[in-house]
N, CA, C and O of each residue as an XYZ file, in Angstrom:
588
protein
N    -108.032     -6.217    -63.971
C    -109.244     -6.535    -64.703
C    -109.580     -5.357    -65.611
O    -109.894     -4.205    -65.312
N    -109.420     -5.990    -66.890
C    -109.883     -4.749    -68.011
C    -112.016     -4.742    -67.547
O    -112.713     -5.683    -67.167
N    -112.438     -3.120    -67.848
C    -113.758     -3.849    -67.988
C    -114.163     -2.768    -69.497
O    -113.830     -1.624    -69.807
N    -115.166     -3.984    -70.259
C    -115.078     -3.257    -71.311
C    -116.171     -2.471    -71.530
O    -117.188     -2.608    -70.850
N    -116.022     -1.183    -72.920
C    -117.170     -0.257    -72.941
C    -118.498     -0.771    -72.875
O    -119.506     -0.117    -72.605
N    -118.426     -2.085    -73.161
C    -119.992     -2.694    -72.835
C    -120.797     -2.199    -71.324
O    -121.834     -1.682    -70.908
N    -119.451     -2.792    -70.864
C    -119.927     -3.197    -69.376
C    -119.913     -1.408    -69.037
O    -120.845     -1.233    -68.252
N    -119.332     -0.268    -69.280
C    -119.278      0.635    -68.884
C    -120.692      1.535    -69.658
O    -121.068      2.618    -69.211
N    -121.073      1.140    -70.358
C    -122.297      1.173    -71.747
C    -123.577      1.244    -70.414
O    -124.067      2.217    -69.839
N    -123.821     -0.230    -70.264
C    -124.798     -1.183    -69.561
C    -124.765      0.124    -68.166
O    -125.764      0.819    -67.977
N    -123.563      0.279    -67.349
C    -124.329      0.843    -66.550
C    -124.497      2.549    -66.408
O    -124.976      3.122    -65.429
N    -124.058      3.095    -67.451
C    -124.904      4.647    -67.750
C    -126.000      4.055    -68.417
O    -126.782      4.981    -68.633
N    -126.498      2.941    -68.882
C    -127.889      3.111    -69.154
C    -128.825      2.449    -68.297
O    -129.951      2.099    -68.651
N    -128.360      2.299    -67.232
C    -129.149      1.661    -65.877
C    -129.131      2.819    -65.101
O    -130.198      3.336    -64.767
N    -128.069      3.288    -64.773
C    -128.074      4.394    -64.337
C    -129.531      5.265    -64.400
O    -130.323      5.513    -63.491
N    -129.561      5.578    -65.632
C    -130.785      6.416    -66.212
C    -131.963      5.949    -65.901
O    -132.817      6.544    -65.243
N    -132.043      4.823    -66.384
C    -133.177      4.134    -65.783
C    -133.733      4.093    -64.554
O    -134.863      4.319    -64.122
N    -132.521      3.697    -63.997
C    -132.636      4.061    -62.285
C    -133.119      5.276    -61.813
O    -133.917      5.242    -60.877
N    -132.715      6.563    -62.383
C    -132.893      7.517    -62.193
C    -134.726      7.834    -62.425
O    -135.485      8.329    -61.592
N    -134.987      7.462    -63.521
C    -136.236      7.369    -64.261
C    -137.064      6.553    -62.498
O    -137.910      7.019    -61.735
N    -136.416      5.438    -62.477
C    -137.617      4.688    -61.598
C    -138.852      4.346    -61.773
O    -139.642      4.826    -62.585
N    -139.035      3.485    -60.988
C    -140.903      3.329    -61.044
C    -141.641      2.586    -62.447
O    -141.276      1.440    -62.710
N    -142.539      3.160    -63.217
C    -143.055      2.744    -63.933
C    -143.187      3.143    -65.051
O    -144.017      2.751    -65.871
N    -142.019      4.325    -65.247
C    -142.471      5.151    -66.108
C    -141.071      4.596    -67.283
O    -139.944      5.080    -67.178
N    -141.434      3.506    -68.370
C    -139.993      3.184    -69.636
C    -139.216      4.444    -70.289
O    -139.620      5.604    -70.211
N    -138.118      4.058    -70.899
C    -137.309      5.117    -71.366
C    -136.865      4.342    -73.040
O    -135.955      3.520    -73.147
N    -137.477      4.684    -73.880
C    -136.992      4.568    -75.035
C    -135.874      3.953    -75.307
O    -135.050      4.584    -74.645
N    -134.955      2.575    -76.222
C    -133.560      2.925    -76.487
C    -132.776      4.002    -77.206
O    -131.547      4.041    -77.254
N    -133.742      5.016    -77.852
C    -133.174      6.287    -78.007
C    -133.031      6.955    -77.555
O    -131.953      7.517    -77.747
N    -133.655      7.331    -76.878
C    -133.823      7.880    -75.497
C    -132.597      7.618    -74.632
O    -131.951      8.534    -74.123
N    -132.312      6.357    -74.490
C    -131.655      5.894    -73.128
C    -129.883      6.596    -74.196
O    -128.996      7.310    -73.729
N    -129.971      6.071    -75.494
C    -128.813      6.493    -76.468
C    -128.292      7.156    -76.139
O    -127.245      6.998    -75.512
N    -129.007      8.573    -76.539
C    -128.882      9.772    -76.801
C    -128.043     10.622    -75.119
O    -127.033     11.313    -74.982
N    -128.849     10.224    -74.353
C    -128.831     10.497    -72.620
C    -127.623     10.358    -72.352
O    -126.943     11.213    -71.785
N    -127.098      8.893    -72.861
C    -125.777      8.114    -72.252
C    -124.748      7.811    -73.338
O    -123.956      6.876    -73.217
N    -124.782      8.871    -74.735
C    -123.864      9.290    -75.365
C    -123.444      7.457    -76.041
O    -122.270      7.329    -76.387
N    -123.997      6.686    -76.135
C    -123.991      5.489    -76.819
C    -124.415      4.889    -77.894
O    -125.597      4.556    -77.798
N    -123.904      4.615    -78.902
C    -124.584      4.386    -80.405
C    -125.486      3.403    -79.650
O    -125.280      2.739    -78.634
N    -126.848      3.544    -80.688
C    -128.383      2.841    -80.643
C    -127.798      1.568    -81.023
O    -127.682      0.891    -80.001
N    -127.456      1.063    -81.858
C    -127.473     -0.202    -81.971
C    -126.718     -1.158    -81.213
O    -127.001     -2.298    -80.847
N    -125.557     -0.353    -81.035
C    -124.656     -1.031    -79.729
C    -125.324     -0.927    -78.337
O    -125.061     -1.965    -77.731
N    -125.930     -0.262    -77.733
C    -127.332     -0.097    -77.115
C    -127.992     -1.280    -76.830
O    -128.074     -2.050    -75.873
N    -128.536     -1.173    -78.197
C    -129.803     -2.456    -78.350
C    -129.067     -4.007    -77.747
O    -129.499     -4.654    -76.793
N    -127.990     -4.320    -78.507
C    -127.412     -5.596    -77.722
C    -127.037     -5.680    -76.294
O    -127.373     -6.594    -75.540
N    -126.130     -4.397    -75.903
C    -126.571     -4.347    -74.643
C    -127.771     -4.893    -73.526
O    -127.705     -5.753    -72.647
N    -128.797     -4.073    -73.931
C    -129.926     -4.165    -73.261
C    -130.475     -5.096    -73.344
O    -131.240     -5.393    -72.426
N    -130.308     -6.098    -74.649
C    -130.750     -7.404    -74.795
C    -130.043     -8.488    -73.547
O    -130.603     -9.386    -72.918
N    -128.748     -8.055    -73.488
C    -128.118     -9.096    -72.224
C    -128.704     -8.761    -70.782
O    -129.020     -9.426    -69.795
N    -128.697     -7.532    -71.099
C    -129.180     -6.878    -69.486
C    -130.793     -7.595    -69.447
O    -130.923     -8.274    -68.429
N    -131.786     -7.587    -70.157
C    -133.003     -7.946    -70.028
C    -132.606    -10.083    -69.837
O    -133.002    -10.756    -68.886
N    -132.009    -10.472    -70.697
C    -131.670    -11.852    -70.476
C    -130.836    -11.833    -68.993
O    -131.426    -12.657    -68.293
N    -129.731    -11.252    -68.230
C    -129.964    -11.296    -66.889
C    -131.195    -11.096    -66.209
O    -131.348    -11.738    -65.170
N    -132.075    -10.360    -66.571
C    -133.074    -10.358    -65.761
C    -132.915     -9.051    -64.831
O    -133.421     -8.875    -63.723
N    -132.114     -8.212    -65.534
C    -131.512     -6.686    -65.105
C    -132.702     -6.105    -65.135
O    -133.135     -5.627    -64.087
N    -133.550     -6.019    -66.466
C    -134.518     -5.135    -66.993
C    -135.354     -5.988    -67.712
O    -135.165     -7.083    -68.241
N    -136.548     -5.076    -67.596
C    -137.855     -5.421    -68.504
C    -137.828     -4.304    -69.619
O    -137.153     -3.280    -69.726
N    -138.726     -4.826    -70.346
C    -138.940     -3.826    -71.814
C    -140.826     -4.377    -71.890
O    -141.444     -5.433    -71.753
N    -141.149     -2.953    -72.183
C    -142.306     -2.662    -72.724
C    -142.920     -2.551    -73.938
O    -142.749     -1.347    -74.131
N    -143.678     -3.058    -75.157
C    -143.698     -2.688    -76.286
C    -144.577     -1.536    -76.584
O    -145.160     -0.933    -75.683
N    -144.686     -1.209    -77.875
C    -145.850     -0.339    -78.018
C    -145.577      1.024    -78.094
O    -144.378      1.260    -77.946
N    -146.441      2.229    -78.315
C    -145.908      3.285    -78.437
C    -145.968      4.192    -76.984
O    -145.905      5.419    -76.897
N    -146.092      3.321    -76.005
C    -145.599      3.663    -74.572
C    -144.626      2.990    -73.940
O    -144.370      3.055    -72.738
N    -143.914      2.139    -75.011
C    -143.139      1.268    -74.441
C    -141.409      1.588    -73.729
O    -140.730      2.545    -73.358
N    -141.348      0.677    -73.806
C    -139.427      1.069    -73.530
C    -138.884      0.149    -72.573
O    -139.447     -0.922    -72.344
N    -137.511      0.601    -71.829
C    -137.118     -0.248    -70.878
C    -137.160      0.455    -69.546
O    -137.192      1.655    -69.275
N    -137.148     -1.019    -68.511
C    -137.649     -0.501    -67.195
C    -136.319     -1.380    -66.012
O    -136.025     -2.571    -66.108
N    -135.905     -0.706    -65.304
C    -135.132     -1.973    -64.272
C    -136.442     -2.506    -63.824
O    -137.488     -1.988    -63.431
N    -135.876     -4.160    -64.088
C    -136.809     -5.546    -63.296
C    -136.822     -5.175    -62.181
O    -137.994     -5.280    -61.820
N    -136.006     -4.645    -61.074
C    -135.925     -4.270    -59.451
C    -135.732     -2.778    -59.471
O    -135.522     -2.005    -60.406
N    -135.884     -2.555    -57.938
C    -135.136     -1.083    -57.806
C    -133.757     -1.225    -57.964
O    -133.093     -2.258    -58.055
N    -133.342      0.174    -57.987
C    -132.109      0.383    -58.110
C    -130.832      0.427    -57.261
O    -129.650      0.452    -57.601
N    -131.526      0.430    -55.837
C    -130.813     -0.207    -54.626
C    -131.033     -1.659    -54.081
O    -130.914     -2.112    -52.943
N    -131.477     -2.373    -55.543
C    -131.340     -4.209    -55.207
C    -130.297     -4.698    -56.669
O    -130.097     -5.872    -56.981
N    -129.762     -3.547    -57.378
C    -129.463     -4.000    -58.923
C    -127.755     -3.882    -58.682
O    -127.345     -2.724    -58.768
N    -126.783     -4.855    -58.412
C    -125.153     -4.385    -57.826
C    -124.449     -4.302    -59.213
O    -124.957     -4.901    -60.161
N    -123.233     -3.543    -59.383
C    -122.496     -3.316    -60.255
C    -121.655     -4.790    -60.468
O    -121.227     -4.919    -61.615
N    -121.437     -5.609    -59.797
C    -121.313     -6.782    -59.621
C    -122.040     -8.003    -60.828
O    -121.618     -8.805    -61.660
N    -123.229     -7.580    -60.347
C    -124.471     -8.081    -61.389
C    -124.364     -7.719    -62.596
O    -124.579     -8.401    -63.598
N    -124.092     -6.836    -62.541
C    -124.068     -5.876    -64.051
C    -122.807     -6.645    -64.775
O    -122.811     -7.434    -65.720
N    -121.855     -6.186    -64.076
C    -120.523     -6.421    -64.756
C    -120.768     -8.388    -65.268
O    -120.412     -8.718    -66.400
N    -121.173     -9.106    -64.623
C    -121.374    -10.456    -64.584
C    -122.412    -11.271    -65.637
O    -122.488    -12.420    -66.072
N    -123.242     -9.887    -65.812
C    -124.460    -10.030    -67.379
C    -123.891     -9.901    -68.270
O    -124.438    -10.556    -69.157
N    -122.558     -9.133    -68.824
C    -122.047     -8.188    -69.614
C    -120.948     -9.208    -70.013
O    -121.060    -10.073    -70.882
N    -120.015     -8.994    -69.338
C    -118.946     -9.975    -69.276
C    -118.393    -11.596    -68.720
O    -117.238    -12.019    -68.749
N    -119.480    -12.214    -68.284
C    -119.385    -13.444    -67.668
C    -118.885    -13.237    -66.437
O    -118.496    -12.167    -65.968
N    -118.911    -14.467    -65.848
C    -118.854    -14.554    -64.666
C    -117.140    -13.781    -63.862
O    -115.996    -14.196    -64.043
N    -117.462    -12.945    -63.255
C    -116.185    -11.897    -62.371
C    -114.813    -13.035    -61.654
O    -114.269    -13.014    -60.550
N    -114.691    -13.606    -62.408
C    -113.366    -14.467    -62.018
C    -111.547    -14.397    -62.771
O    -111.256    -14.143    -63.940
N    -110.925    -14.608    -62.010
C    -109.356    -14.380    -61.866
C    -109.214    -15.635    -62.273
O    -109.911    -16.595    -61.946
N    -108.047    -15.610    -63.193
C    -107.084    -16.237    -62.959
C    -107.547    -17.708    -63.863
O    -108.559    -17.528    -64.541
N    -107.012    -18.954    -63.945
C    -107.358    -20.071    -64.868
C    -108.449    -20.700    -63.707
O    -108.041    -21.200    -62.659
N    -109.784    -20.606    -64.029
C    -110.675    -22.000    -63.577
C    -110.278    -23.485    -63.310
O    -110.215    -23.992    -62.190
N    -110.076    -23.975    -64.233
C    -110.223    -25.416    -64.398
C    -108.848    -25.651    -64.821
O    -108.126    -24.849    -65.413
N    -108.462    -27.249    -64.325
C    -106.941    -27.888    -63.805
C    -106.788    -27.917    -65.324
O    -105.600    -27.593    -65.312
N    -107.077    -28.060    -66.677
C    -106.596    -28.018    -67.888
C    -106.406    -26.177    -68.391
O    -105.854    -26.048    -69.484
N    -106.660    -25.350    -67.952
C    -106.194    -24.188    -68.106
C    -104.928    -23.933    -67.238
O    -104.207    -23.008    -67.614
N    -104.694    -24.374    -66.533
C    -103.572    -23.735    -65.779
C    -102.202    -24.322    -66.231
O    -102.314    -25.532    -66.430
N    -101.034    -23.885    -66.440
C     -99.936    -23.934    -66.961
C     -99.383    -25.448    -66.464
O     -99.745    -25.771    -65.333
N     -98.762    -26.151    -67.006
C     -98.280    -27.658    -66.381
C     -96.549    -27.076    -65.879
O     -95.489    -27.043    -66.504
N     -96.932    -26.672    -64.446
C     -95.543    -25.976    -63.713
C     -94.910    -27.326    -63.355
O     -93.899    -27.408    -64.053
N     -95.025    -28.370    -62.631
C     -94.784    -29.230    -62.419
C     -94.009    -28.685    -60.418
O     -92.965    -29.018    -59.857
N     -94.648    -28.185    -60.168
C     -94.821    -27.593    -59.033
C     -96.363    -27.888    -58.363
O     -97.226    -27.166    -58.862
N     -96.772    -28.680    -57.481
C     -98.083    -28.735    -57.707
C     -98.090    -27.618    -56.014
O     -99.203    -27.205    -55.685
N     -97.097    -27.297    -55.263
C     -97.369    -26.256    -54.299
C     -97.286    -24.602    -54.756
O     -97.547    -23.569    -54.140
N     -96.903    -24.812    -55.831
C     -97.083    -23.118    -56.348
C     -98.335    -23.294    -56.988
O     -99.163    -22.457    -56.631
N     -98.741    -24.133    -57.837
C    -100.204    -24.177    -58.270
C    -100.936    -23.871    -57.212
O    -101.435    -22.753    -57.085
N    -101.092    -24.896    -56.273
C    -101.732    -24.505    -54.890
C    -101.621    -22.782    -54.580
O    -102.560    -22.042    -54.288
N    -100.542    -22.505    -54.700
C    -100.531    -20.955    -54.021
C    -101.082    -20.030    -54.888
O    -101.759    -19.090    -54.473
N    -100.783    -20.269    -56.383
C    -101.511    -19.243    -57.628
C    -102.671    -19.621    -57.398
O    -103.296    -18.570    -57.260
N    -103.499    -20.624    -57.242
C    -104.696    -20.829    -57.490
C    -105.314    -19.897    -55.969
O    -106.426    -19.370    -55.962
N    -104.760    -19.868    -55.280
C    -105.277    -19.848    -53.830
C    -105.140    -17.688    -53.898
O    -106.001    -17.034    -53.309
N    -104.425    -17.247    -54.374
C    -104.093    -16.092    -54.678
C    -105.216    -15.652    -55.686
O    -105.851    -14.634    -55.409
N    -105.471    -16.258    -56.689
C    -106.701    -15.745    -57.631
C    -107.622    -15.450    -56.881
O    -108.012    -14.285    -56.803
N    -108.431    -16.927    -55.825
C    -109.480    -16.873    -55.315
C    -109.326    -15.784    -54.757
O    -110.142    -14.935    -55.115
N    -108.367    -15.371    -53.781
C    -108.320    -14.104    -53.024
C    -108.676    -12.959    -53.528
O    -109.239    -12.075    -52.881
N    -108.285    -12.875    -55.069
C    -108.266    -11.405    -55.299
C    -109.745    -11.572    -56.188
O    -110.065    -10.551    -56.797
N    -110.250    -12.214    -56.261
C    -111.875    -13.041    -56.865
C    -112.457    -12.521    -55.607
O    -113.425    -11.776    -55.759
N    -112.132    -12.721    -54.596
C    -113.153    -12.407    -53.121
C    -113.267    -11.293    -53.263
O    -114.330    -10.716    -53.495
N    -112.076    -10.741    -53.137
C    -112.004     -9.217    -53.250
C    -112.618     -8.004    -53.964
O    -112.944     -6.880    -53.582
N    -112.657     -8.673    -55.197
C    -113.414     -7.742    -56.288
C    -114.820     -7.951    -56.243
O    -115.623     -7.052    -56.492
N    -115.257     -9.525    -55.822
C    -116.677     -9.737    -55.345
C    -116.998     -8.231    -54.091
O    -117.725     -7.237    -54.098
N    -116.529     -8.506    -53.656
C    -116.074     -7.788    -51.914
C    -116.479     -6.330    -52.318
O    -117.492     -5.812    -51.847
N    -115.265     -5.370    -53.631
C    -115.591     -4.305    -53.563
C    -117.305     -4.300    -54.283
O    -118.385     -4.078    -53.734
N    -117.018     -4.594    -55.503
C    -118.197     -4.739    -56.664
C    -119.716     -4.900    -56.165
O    -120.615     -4.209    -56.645
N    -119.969     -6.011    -55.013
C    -121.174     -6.932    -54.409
C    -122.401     -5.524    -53.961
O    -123.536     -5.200    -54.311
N    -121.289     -4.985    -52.950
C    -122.082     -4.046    -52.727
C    -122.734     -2.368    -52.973
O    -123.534     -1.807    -52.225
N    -122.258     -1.930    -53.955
C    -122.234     -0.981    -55.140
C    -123.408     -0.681    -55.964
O    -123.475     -1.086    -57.125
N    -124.364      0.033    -55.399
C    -125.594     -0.456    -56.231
C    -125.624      0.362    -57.370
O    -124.728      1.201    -57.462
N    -126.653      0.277    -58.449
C    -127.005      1.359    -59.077
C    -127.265      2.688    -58.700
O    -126.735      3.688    -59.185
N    -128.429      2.627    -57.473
C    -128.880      3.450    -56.995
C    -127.318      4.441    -55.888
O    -127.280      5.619    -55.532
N    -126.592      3.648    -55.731
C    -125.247      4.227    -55.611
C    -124.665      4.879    -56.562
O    -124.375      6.065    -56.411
N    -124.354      4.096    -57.887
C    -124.243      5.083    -58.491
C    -124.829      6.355    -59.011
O    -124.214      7.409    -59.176
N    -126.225      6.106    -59.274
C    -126.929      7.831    -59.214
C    -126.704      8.596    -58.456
O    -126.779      9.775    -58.802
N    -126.324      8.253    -57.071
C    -126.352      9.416    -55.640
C    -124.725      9.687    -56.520
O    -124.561     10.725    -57.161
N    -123.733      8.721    -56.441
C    -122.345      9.229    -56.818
C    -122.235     10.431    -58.279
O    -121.256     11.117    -58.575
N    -123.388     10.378    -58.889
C    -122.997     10.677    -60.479
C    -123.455     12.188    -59.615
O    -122.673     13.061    -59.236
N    -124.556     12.172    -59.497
C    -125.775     13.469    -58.958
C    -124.278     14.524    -57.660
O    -124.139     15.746    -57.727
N    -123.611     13.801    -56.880
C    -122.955     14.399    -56.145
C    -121.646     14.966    -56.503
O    -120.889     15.630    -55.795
N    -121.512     14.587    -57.729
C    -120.243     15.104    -59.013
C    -120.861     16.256    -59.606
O    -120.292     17.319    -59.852
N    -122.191     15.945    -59.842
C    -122.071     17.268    -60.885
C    -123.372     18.307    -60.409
O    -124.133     18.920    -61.158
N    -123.359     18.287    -59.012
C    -123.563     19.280    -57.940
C    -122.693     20.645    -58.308
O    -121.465     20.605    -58.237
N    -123.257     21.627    -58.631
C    -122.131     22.709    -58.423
C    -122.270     23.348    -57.265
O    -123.293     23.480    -56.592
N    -121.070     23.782    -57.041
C    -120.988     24.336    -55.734
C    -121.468     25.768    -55.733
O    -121.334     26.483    -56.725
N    -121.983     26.146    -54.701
C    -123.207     27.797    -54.769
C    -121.761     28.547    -53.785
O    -121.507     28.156    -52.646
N    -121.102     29.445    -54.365
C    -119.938     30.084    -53.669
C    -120.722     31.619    -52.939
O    -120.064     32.493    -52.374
N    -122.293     31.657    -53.131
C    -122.701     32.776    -52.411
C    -123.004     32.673    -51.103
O    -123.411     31.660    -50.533
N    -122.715     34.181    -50.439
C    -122.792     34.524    -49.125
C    -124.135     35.528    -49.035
O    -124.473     36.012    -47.955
């Protein structure tokens, strides 16, 4: 599974947000600038993320964007699934799939997608945002080498 800079976009700027918390919005320049992402590519972003229902936005000159939930209810799963459609393997529907004329290997490819569809549900599902802040924050910890 390729995932694209969108989807990698969307969550350094949740991230931040997350980080932010609470009630307090973060500008899309703001959020830009932070997470090294052109503003306008940004802006569409955040437009899908707010149409999932990822985030709210505030207007006004206190305004900005806010995660709709906390950040340990928001999964990378979710994210990836606002961004890029729905997290599925392999051909859906009996007119996408190749005419093998095998209908027990169909059975087995199809049955193999789902698997590795569970799977990525499986890793992805539970992965929160708020996971990723503890993960980002525990990277760029420096280590104190004094005695």
């Amino acid at each position: 599974m390729l995932v694209s800079m969108r989807s990698d976009y969307a969550l350094r700027a949740l991230r931040l947000l997350g980080r932010r918390g609470g009630d307090a919005p973060m500008k899309t320049a703001d959020i830009a600038a932070q997470a090294h992402v052109p503003e306008k590519y940004l802006e569409a972003i955040l437009v899908s993320l707010r149409k999932a229902g990822l985030i709210r936005s505030r207007r006004g000159p206190d305004g900005g964007h806010l995660l709709a939930r906390p950040a340990h209810l928001v999964s990378v799963a979710e994210v990836l699934a606002s961004i890029e459609g729905p997290l599925t393997v392999g051909p859906r529907r009996e007119d996408e799939r190749a005419p093998s004329g095998d209908p027990a290997m169909d059975a087995c490819l199809h049955g193999v997608w789902r698997e590795v569809e569970q799977a990525l549900h499986g890793v992805l599902g539970p992965i929160t945002i708020d996971d990723i802040i503890r993960r980002a924050q525990a990277r760029s910890a420096t280590p104190d080498f004094n005695i």
